[in-house]
N, C-alpha and C positions, 0 to 999 in steps of 0.2 A: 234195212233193219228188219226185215221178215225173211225167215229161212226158211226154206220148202222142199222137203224129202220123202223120194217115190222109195214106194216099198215094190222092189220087185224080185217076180220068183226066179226059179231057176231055167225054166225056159226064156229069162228074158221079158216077158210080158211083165207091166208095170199093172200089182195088184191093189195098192192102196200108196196113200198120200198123209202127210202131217206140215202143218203151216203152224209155224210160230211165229207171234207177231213179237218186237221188244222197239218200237216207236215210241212207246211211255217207258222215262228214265225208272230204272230200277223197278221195272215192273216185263214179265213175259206172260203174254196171251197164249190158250192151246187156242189157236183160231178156225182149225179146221184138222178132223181126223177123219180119214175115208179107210175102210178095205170095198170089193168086189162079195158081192151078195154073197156068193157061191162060200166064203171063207168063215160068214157069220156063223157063231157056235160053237167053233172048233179051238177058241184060246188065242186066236190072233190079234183081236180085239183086246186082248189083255196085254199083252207082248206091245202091239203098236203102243197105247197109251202109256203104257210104262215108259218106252225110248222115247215117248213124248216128253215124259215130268223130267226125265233123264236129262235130257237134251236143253229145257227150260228153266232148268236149276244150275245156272252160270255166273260169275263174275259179276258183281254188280245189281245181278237181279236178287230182290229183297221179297217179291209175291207174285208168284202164280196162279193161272186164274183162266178159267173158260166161262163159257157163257154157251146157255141149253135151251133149246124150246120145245114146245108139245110135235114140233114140224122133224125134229129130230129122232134117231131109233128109237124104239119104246124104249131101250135098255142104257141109255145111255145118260142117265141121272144116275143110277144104277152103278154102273162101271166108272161113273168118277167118283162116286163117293169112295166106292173101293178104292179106286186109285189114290184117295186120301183129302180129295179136295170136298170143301164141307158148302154146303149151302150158305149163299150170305145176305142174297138178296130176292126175293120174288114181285114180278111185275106183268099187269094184264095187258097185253097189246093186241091193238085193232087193226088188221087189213084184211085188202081184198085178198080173196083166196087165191091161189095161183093156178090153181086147178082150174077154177073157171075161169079165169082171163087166160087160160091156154098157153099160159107160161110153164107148167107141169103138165105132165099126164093125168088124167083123170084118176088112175089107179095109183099114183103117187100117196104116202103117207096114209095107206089102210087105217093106220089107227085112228085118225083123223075125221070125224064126220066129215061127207058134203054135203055142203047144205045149198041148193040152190039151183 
């Protein structure tokens, strides 16, 4: 019940990704939207999320729905509200950073302080 579709160009190489989860009846998650750095900017990022809501507006499903955090693009609260989905809930959560347990790159999520 989770569908996963590579977005790939025309040489073949796979530039980006979208996961929709639909595990909870009559509900579709956008659960994960990827493109490759190199694409950020140029309106692909629009086009992906679009065939996202596209694809997540089916049969049955009654709400769709993502979920965003600060560890996410800067621009990416951003480009879903355009994409139509409204804020509905906000919440503070605590973890180790990934950065420092060497689970990330150090230079992972610039926006991000590190602190430590």
């Amino acid at each position: 019940e989770v569908d996963l579709y590579a977005v790939i160009d025309e040489t073949g190489r796979e530039v980006g990704m979208l996961e929709l989860d639909f595990r909870e009846t009559g509900e579709g998650e956008l659960a994960f939207v990827w493109l490759i750095s190199e694409l950020s900017g140029q309106g692909h990022g629009r086009w992906l999320l679009a065939e996202a809501v596209r694809l997540a507006w089916r049969d049955g499903v009654a709400r769709v729905h993502v979920h965003t955090c600060t560890l996410d693009h800067p621009a990416a609260l951003s480009a879903y509200r355009r994409a139509g989905f409204e804020p509905y809930r906000r919440a503070i959560e605590h973890f180790p950073d990934p950065r420092l347990l060497g689970v990330l790159p150090r230079d992972c999520a610039p926006q991000i302080p590190l602190i430590g």
